[in-house]
C-alpha positions as CSV (number, residue, x, y, z in Angstrom):
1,X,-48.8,-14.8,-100.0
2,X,-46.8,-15.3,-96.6
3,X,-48.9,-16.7,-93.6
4,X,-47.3,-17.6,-90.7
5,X,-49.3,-20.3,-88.6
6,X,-48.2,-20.7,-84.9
7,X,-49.9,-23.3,-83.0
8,X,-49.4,-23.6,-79.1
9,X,-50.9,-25.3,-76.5
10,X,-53.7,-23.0,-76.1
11,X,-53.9,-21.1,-79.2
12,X,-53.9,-21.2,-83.2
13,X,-52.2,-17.6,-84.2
14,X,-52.5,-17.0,-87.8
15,X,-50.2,-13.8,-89.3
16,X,-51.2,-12.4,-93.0
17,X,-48.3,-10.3,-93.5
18,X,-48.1,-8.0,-96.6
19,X,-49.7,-4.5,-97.3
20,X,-51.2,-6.6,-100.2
21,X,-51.7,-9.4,-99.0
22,X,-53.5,-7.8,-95.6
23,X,-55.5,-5.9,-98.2
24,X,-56.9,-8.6,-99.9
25,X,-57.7,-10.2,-96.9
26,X,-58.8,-7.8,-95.1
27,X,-57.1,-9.2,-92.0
28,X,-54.2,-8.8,-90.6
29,X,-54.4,-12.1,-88.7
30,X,-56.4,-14.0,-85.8
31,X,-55.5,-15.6,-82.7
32,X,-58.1,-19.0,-82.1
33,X,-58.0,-20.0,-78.7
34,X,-57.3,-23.8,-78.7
35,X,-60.8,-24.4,-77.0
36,X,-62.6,-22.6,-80.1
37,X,-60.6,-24.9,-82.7
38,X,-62.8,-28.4,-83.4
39,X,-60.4,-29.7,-86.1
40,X,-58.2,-29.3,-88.9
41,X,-58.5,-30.8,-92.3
42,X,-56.9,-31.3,-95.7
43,X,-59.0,-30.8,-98.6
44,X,-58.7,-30.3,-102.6
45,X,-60.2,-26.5,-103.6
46,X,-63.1,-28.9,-105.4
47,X,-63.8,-30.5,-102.4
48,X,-64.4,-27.2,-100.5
49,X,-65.8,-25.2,-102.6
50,X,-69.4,-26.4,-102.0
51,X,-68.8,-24.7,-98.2
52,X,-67.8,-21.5,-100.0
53,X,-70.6,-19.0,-99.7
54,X,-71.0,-15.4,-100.5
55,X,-68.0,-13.1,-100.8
56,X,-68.8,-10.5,-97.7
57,X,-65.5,-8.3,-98.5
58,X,-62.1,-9.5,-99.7
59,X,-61.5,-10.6,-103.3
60,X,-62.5,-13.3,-105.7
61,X,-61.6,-14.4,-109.1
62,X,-62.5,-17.7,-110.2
63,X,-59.4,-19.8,-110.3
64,X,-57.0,-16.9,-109.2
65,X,-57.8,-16.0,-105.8
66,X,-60.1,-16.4,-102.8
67,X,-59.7,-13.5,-100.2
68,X,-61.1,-12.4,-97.4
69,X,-64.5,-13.1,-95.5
70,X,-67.2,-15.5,-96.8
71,X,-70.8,-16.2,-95.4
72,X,-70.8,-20.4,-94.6
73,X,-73.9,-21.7,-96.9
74,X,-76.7,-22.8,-94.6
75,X,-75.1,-21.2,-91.6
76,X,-76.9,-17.3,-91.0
77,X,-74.8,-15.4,-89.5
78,X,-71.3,-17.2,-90.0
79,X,-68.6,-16.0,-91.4
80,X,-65.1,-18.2,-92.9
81,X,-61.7,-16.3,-93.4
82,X,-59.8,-17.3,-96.7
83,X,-56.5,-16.6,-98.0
84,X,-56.3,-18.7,-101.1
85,X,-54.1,-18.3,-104.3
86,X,-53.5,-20.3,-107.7
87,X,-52.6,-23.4,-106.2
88,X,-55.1,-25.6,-106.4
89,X,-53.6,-28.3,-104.3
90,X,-54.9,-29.2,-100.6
91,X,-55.4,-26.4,-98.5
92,X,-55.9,-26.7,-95.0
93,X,-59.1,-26.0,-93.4
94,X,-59.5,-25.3,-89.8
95,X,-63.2,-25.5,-88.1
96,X,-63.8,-23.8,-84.9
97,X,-67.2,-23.3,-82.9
98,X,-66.8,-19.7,-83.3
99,X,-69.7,-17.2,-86.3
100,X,-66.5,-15.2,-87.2
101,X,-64.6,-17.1,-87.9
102,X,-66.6,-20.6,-87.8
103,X,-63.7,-21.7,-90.2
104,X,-60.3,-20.3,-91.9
105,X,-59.1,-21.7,-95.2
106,X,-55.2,-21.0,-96.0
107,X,-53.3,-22.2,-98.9
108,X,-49.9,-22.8,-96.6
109,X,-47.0,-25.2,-97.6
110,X,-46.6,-27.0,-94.8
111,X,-50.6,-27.8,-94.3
112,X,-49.7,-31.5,-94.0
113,X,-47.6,-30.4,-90.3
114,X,-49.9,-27.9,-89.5
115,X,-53.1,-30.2,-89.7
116,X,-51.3,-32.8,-87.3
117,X,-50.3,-30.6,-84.9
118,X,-53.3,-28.9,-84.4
119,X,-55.7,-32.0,-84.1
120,X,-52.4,-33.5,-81.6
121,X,-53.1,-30.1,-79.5
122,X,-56.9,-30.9,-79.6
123,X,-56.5,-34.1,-78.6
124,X,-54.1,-34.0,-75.9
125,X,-56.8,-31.2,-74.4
126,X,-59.5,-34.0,-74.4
């Protein structure tokens, strides 16, 4: 899986490139405008997966994979983009105050950076 996550002052742009990996997505990508974004988080797969609702189109296999758009359990109406593989490690979770996406999970390997920088970004805006 190859995601490329740019943060700048006033956006998040997040790039799914792959025919395959666009397909099980379905998305090519998003740009979040830094005033959408509310945080960014590091969490285990069993930590989120409580906030994992109903698969709405993309792919799931227990353990394997997590693709694609998911309904946000007691939340009507909002959707989450994920793009999650085997690893069960942290994966980064960023909540914005946006339905679709209200939140996009990404298995990335420099989550750790990426987390900082994007609540630094949030909180230099404050």
């Amino acid at each position: 899986m190859a995601i490329e996550v740019t943060v700048r002052d006033d956006a998040v742009d997040i790039d799914i490139t792959g025919a395959a990996d666009v397909l099980l997505c379905l998305s090519g990508g998003l740009r979040i405008p830094m005033a959408d974004v509310v945080g960014a988080r590091l969490l285990s797969w069993d930590e989120f997966r409580p906030e994992l609702g109903w698969r709405v189109g993309g792919g799931y296999w227990p353990g394997l994979i997590a693709t694609g758009w998911f309904t946000v359990p007691d939340r009507k109406g909002a959707r989450q983009l994920l793009a999650v593989f085997r690893d069960r490690a942290e994966i980064l979770v960023i909540d914005t105050k946006l339905d679709k996406p209200c939140r996009v999970v990404l298995q990335h390997p420099d989550r750790e950076r990426l987390a900082w920088w994007i609540n630094e970004r949030i909180a230099q805006a404050a």
